[in-house]
C-alpha positions as CSV (number, residue, x, y, z in Angstrom):
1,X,17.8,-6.0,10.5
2,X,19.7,-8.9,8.3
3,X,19.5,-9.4,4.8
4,X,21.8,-12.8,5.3
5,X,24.4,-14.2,8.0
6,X,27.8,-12.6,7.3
7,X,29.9,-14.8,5.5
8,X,33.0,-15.4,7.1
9,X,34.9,-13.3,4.9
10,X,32.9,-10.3,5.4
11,X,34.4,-9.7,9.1
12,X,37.8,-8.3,7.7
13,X,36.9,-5.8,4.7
14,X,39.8,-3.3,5.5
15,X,40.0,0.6,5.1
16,X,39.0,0.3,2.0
17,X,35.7,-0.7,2.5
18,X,34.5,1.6,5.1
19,X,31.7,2.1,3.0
20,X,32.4,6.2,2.4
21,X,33.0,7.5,-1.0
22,X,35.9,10.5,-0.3
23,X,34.4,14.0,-0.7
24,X,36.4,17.1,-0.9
25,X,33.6,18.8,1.2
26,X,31.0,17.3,4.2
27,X,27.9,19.3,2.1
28,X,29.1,17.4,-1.3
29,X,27.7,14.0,0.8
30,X,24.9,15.4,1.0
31,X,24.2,15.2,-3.3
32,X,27.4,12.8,-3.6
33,X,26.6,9.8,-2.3
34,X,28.0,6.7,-4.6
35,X,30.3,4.0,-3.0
36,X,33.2,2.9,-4.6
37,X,33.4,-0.1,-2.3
38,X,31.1,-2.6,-1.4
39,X,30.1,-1.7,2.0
40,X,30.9,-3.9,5.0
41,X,28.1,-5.4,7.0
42,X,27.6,-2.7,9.5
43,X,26.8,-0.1,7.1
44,X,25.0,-2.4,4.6
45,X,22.3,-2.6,7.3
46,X,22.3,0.7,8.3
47,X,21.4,1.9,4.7
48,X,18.9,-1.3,4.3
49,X,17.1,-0.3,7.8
50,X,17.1,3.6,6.3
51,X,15.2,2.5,2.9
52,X,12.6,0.5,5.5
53,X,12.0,3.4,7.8
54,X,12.1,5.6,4.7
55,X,8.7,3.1,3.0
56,X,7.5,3.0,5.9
57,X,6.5,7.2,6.6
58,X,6.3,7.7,3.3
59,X,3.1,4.9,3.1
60,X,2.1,5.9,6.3
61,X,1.7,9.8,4.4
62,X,0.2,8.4,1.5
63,X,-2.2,5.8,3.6
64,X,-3.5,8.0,6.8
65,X,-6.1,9.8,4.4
66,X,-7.8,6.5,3.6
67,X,-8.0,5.9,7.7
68,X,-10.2,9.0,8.4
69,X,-11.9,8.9,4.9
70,X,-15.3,10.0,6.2
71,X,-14.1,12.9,8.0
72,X,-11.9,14.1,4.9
73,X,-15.4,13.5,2.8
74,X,-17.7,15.5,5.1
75,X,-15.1,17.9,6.0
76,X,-15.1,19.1,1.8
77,X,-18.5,18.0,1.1
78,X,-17.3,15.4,-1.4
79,X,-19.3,13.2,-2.8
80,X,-18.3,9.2,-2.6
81,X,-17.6,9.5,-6.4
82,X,-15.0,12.2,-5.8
83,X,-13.3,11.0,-3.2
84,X,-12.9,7.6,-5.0
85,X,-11.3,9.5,-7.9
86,X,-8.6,11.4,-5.5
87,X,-7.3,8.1,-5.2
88,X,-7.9,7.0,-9.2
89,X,-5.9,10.4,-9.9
90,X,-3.2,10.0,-7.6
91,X,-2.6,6.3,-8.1
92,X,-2.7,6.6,-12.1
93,X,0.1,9.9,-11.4
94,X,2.1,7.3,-9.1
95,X,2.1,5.0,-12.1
96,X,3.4,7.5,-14.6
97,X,5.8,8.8,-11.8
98,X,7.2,4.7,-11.3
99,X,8.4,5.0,-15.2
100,X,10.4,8.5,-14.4
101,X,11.6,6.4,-11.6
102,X,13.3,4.3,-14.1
103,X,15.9,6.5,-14.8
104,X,17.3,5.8,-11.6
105,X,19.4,3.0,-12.9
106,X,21.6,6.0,-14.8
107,X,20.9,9.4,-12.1
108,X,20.9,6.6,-8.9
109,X,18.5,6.1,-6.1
110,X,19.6,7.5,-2.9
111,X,19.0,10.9,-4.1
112,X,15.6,10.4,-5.3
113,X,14.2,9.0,-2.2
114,X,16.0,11.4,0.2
115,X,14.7,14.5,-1.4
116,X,11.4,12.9,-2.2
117,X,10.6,12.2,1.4
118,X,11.8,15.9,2.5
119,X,8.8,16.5,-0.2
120,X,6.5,14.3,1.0
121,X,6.9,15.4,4.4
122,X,6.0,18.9,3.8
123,X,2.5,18.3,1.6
124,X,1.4,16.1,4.2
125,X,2.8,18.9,7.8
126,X,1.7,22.0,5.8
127,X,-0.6,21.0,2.2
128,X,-3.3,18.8,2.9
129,X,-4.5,19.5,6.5
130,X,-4.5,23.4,5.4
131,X,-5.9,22.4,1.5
132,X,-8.7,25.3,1.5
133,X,-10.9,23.6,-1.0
134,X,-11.2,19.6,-2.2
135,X,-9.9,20.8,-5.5
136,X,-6.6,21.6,-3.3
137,X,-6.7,18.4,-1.7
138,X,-6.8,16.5,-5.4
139,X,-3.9,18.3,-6.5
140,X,-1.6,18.1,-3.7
141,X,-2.6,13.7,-3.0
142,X,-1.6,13.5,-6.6
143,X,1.7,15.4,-5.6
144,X,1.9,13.1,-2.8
145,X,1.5,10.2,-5.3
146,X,3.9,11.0,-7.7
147,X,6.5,11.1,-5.3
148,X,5.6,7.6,-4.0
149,X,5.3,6.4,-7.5
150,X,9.1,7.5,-7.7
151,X,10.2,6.4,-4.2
152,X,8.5,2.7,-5.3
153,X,11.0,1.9,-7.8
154,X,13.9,3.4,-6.1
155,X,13.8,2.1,-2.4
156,X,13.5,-1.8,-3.9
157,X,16.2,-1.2,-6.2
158,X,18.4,0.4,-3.0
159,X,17.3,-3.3,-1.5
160,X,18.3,-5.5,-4.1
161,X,21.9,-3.5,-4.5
162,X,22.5,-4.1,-0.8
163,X,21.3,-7.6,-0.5
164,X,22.9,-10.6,-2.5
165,X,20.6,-13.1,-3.9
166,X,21.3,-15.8,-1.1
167,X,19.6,-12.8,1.4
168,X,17.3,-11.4,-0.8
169,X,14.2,-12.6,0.5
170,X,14.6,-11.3,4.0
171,X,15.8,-8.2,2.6
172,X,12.8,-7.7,0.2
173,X,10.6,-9.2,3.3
174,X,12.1,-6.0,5.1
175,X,11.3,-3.4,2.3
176,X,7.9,-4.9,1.9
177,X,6.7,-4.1,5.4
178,X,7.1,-0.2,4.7
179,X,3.6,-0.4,3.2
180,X,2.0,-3.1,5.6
181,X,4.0,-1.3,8.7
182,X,2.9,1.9,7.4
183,X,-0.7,0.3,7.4
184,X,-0.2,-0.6,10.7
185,X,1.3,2.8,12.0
186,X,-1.6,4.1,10.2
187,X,-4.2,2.2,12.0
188,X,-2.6,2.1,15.4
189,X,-2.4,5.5,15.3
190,X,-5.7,7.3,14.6
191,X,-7.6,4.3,16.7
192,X,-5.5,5.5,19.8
193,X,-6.2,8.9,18.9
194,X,-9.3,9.6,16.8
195,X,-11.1,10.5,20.1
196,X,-9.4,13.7,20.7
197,X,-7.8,14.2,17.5
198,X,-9.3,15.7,14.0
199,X,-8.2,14.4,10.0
200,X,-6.1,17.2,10.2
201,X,-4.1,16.2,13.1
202,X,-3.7,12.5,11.5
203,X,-2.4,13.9,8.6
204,X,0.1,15.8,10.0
205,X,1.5,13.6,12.6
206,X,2.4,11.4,9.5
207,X,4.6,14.4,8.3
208,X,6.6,15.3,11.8
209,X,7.5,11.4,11.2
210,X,8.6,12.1,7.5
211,X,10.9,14.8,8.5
212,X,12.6,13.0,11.1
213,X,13.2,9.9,8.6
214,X,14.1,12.8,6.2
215,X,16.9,13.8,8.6
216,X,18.5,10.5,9.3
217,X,18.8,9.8,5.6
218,X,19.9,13.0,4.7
219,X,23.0,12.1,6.7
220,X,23.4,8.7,6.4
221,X,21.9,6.9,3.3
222,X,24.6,6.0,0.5
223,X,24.2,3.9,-2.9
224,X,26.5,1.9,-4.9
225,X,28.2,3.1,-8.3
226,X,26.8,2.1,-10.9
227,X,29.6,0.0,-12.1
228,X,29.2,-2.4,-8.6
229,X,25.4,-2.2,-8.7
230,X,25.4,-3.5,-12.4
231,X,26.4,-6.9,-11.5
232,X,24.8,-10.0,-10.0
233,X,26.0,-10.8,-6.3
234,X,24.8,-14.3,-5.7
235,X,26.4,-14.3,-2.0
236,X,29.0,-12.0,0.1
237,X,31.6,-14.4,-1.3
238,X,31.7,-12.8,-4.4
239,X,32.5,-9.3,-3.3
240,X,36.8,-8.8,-4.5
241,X,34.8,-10.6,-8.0
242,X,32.0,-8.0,-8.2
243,X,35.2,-5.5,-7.7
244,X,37.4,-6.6,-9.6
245,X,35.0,-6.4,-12.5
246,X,33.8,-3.3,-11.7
247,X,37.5,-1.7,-11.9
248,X,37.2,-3.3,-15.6
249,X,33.6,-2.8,-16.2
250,X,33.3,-1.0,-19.8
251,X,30.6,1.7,-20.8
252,X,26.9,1.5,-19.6
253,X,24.3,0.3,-22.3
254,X,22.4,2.5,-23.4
255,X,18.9,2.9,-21.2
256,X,16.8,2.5,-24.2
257,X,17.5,-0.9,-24.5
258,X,16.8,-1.7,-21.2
259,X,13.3,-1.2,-21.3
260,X,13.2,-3.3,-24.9
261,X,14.7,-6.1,-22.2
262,X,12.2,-5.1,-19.8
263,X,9.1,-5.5,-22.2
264,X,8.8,-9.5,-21.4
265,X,6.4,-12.1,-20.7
266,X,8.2,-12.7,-17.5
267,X,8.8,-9.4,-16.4
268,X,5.3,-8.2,-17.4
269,X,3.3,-10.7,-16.8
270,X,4.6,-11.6,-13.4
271,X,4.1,-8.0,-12.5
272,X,0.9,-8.0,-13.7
273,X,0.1,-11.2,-11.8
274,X,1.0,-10.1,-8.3
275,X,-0.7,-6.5,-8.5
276,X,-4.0,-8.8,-9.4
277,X,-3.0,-10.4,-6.5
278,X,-2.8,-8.2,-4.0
279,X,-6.2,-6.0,-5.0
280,X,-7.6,-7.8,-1.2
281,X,-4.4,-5.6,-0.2
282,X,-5.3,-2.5,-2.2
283,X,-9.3,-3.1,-1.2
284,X,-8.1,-3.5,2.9
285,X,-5.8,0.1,2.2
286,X,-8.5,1.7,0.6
287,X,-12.0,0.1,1.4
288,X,-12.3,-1.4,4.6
289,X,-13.2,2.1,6.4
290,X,-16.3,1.9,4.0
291,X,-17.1,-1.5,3.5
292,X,-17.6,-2.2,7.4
293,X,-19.1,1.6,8.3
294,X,-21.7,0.3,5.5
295,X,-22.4,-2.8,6.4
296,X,-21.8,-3.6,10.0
297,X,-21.9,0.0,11.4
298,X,-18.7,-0.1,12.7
299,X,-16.7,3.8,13.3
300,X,-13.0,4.7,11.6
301,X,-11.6,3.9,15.2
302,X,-13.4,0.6,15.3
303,X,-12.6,-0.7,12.2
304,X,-9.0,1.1,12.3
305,X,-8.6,-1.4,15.3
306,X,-9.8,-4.3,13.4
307,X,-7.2,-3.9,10.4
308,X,-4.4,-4.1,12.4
309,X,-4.9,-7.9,13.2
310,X,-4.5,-7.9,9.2
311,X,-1.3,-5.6,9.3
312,X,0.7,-7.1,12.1
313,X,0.2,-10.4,11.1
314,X,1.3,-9.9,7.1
315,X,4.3,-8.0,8.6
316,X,5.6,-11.1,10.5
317,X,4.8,-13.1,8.1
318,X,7.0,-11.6,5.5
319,X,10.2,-11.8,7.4
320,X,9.7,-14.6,8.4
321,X,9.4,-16.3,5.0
322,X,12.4,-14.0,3.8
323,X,14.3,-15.7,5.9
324,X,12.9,-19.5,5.5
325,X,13.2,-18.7,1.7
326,X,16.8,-17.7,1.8
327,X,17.6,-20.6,4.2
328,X,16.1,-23.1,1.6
329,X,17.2,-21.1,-1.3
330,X,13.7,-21.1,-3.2
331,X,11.2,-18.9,-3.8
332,X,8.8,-20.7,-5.9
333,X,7.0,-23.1,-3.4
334,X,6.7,-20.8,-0.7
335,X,4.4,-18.1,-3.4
336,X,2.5,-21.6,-4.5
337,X,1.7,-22.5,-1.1
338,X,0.7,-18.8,0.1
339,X,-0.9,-18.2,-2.7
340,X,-3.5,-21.5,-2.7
341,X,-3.9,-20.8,0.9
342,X,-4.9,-16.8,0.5
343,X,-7.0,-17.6,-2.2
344,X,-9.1,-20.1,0.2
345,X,-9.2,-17.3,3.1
346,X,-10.1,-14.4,0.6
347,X,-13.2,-16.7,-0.7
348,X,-14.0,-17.6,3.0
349,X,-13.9,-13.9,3.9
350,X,-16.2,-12.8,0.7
351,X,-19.0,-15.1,1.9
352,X,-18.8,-13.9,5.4
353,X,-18.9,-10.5,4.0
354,X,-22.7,-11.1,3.4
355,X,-23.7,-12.6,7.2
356,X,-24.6,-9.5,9.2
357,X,-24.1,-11.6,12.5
358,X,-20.2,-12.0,11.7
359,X,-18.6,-11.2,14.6
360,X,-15.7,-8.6,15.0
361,X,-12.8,-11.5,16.2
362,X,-13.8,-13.4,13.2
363,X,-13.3,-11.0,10.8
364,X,-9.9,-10.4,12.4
365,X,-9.2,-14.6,12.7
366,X,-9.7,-14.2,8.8
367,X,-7.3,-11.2,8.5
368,X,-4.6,-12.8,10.3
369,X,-5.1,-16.0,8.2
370,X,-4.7,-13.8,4.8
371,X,-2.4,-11.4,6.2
372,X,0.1,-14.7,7.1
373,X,-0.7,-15.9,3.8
374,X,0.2,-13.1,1.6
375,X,3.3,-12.4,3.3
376,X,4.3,-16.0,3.0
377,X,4.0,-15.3,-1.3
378,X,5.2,-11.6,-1.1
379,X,8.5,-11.8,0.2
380,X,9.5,-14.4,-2.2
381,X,8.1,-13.1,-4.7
382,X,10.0,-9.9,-4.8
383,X,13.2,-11.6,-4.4
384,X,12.2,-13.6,-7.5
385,X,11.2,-11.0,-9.5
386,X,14.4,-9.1,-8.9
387,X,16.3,-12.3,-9.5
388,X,14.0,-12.3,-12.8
389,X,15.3,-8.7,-13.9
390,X,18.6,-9.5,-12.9
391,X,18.7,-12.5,-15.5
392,X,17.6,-10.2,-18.4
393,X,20.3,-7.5,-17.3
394,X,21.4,-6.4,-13.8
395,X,22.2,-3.2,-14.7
396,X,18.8,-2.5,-15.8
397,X,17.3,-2.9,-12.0
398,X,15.8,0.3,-11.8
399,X,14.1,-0.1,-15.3
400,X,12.5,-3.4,-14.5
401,X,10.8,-2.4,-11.0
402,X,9.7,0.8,-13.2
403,X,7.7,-1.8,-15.1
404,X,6.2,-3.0,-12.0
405,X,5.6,-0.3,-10.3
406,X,3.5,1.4,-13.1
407,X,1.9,-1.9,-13.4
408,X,0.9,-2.0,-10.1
409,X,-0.2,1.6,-9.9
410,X,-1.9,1.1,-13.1
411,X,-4.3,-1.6,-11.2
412,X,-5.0,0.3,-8.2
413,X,-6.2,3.0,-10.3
414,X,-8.3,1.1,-12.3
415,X,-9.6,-1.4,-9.3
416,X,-10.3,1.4,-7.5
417,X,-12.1,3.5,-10.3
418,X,-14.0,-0.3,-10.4
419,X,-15.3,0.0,-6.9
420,X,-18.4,2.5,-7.3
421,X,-19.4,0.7,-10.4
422,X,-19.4,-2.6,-8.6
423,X,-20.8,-1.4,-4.9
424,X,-23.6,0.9,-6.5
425,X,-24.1,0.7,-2.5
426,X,-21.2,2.5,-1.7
427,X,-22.3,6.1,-2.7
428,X,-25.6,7.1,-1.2
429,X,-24.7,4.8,2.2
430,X,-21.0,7.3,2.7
431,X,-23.0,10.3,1.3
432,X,-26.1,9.9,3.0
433,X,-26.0,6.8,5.8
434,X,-24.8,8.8,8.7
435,X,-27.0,11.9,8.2
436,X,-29.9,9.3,7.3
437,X,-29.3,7.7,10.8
438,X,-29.6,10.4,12.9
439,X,-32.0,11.9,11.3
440,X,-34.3,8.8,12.5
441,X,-32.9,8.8,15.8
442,X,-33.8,12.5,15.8
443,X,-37.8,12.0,14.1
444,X,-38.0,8.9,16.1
445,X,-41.1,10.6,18.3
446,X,-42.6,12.1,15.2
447,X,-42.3,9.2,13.1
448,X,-44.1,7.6,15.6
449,X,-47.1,10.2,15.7
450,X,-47.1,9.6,12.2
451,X,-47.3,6.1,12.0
452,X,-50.3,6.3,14.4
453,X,-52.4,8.4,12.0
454,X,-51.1,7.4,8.4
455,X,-54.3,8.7,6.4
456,X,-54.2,11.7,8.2
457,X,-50.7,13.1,7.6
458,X,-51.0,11.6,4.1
459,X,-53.6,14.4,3.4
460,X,-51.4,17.4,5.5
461,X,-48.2,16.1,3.3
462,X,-50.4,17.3,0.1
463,X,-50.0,21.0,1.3
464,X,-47.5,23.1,2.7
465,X,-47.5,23.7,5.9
466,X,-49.0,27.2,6.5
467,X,-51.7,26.8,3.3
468,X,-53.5,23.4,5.1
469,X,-57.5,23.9,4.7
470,X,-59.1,25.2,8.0
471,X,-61.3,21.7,8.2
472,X,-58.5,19.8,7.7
473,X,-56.6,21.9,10.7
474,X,-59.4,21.3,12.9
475,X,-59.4,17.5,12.4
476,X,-55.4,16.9,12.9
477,X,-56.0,19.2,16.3
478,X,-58.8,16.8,17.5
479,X,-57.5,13.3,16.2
480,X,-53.4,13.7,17.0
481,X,-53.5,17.1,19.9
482,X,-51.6,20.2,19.7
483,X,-48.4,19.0,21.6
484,X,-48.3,15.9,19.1
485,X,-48.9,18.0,16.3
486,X,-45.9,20.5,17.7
487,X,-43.5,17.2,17.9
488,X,-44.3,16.8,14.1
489,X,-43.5,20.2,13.3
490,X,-40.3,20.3,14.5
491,X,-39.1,17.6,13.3
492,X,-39.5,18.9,9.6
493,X,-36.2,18.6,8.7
494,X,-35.3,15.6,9.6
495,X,-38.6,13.9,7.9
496,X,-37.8,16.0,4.6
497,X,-34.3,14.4,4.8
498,X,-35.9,11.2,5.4
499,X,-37.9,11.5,2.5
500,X,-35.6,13.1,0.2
501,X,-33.0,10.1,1.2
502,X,-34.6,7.5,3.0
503,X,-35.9,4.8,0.8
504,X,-32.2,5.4,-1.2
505,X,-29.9,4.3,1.8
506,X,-32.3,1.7,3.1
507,X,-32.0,0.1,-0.3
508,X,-28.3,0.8,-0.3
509,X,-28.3,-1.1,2.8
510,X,-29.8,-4.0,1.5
511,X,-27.9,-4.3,-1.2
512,X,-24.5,-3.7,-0.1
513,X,-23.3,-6.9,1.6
514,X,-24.3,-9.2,-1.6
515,X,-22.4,-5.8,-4.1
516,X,-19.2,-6.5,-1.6
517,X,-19.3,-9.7,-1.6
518,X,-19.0,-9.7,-5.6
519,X,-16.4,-7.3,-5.0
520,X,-14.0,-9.2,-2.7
521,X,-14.8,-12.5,-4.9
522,X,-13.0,-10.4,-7.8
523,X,-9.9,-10.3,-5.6
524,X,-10.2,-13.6,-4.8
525,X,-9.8,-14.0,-9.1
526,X,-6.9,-12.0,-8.8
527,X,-5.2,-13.9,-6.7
528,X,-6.4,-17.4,-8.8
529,X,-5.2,-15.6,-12.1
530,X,-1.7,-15.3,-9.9
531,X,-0.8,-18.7,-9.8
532,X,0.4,-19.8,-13.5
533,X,2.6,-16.5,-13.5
534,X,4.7,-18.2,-10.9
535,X,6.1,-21.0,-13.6
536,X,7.6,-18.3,-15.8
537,X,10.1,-16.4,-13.1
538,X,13.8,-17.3,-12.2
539,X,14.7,-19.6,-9.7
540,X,14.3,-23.3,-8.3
541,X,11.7,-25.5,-7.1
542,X,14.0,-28.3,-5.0
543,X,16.0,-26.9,-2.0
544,X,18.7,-29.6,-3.2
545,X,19.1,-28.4,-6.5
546,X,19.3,-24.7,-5.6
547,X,22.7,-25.8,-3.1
548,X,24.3,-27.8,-5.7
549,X,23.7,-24.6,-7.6
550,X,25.1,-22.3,-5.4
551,X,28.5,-24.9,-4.7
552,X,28.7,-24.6,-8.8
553,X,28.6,-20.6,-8.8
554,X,31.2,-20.5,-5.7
555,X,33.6,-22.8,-7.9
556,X,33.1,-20.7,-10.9
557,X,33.8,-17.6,-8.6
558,X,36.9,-18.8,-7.6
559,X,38.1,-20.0,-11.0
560,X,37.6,-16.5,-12.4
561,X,39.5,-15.1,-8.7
562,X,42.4,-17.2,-9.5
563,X,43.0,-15.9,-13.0
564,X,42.5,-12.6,-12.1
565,X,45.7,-12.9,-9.4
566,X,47.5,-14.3,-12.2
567,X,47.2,-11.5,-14.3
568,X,47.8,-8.7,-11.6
569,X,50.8,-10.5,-10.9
């Protein structure tokens, strides 16, 4: 994994820069773990791959349940509504958690995310597969959620301290496919093994791969002090700068002021902006299971399968554009052009929603064209936005993605919440559709009986069974026969679910495609109210004007260098 090419002086960094603060104990690293150096290359992308793999389980936990949702729903005998609000909990928990989160920028990172993936890792071997009731289940998810909330702020602020602006897009590209990847691990997994595996099972295979992530950052994941990590790196080249300050660098402000700094229309409204965006993203997490058992019939495996046409192609996409972006030096056009472009797929994709012929390959043609196109605004849009914070106050990092990460959570709880209010479908077609089905294919021979002799069994329905009138008896035995008769009988209870539930889902049914298709039209909206955010963040439009930029800052870094040697001397 690179965040940028190596500049040429990053080859030689000597023994003071092995990248290991000195402990008077090995079990001190284990709490200790600020650099006093900037770290050479090596380690820089050891600790950048660790914060990846780290976003990537921890999603994967946090994402699996919404891959077996059905299961999870009959298993508890939830209703739609509940299991909707397991997820409005636990996202509007992760929000409040992302403003704790902000205090990282004064207790660090590093710690936060180790420790909270050990936690993780454990509700999701040994709490939810074992949760003994669906009140359980709502209370550990929302544990779950808090410490992703957490883990939110601190893993991108771990990024942007390792990565100087000039590789900050392919380093945020990076972060940024721990959710998609975990999507991805998510849906590869249960549709290779929902066939012989349970929700149970899912769930905890995404904790044996927490632990092991747990372990290898335990050992090896480090931060920078706060005095390095307070500065703006705008390239490698400016490393003995950011050090030299840093040996000078007075007291830190005061973190009430950095969320007054925070609190701005850029800031705020360009967080705001992108989680708007991405509610396709949150609906594809959180929906598609639903939305296409609903209304094309397809099962958790098939449509598991389908997604990750959506996931594999947003996670190449996002690297890739990290790295064109840095290479250019913008970030602006490349979010513009993703951005149009998503916004024509998600509108093509909402009025396919409604054909029931669509076919499987071109739902997944359209995932792949929205899953590019997203990645193609994501990546440089988190390096912008840090860039953005960094222009208020690098030191306040931490503070700033604790703006957008409650932001963010704050709109998944509330889209989501949205959802059954929307999709009136929703509810009786996951509560009743699957029971409703086979009860038909199971009263399909009765029904049939029925059907034959309408006025008939119109007058039997008026009693129960063992009070019908002798006469009456007599007449169903002659017109219909005792074995047909017996056929009706025992299918009682599937005809009383039938009629308790029947006309409900059928409607359901035909409603459904034209409710989702409003639904993924709102996204589409999201992603249109997106664009005039873009204007109001850091950084360049013209490629040329970005260079003669960075040839300006590389002057002004040596200027400062040179009087710095004259005063040590």
């Amino acid at each position: 994994m690179t965040a940028m090419p190596a500049s040429p002086d990053d080859t030689n960094l000597g023994p003071a820069d092995a990248g290991t603060p000195e402990t008077p104990h090995r079990a001190a690293r284990l709490w200790r773990r600020e650099l006093d150096h900037y770290p050479v290359t090596s380690h820089r992308m050891a600790y950048l791959a660790i914060v990846v793999l780290t976003t990537v389980v921890l999603y994967y936990a946090l994402y699996v349940q919404y891959a077996v949702a059905t299961s999870i729903i009959t298993h508890f005998h939830m209703t739609y509504g509940y299991f909707v609000w397991v997820s409005v909990i636990g996202n509007g928990v992760g929000a409040f958690a992302s403003l704790v989160a902000g205090l990282a920028d004064r207790w660090g990172r590093a710690n936060m995310v180790v420790y909270g993936l050990l936690m993780a890792a454990l509700i999701s071997l040994l709490g939810l597969p074992n949760a003994p009731d669906k009140g359980t289940y709502l209370v550990l998810f929302a544990a779950l959620s808090f410490i992703e909330g957490i883990v939110l702020v601190a893993t991108p602020a771990l990024i942007r301290d390792f990565s100087p602006q000039l590789g900050r897009a392919t380093a945020m590209g990076y972060w940024t496919m721990g959710p998609v990847i975990g999507s991805l691990v998510v849906t590869v997994v249960t549709s290779s093994t929902l066939s012989f595996a349970g929700w149970q099972d899912e769930l905890r295979y995404s904790g044996w791969a927490g632990l092991a992530v747990f372990a290898l950052a335990l050992l090896g994941l480090r931060e920078l002090s706060p005095r390095l990590r307070d500065q703006i790196m705008v390239s490698l080249r400016d490393r003995a700068l950011v050090e030299a300050r840093a040996k000078g660098a007075g007291p830190a402000t005061a973190a009430g002021s950095h969320w007054r700094q925070m609190l701005r229309l850029d800031i705020v409204g360009s967080a705001t902006a992108i989680s708007l965006f991405l509610l396709l993203y949150f609906g594809a997490v959180g929906n598609f299971v639903v939305y296409f058992a609903a209304t094309f019939g397809y099962s958790e495996q098939r449509t598991n399968g389908l997604a990750n046409w959506y996931w594999a192609a947003n996670a190449v996409a996002l690297v890739a554009a990290g790295l064109l972006s840095d290479r250019l030096r913008v970030r602006k056009p490349f979010m513009i052009v993703g951005a149009v472009g998503s916004l024509a797929a998600t509108t093509l994709f909402a009025l396919r929603a409604t054909e029931p012929g669509t076919g499987y390959y071109t739902f997944a043609a359209l995932f792949v064209a929205i899953g590019v196109l997203t990645g193609v605004t994501y990546a440089p849009w988190m390096a912008s936005f840090t860039e953005t914070v960094e222009k208020r106050n690098p030191a306040a990092t931490a503070t700033g993605l604790a703006v957008w990460g409650w932001i963010i959570r704050a709109v998944v709880a509330v889209s989501t919440a949205f959802v059954p209010v929307v999709v009136t479908s929703a509810t009786p077609l996951v509560e009743h559709g699957a029971e409703v089905k086979a009860a038909s294919v199971r009263a399909a021979p009765a029904l049939a009986v029925i059907d034959a002799h309408p006025r008939l069994f119109a007058k039997l329905g008026a009693y129960p069974p063992n009070a019908v009138p002798p006469a009456l008896a007599a007449q169903a035995a002659r017109e219909v026969g005792e074995k047909d008769l017996a056929t009706v009988r025992k299918a009682q209870p599937q005809l009383a679910l039938l009629r308790r539930y029947g006309s409900q889902v059928k409607s359901a049914a035909d409603q459904g495609p034209g409710q989702w298709r409003t639904w993924w039209l709102i996204c589409a909206a999201g992603q249109l109210i997106f664009l005039p955010f873009i204007f109001v963040m850091a950084g360049r439009w013209s490629p040329r004007r970005a260079r003669e930029e960075a040839v300006e800052h590389q002057r002004a870094v040596d200027r400062e260098l040179a009087v710095l040697a004259e005063q040590g001397g």
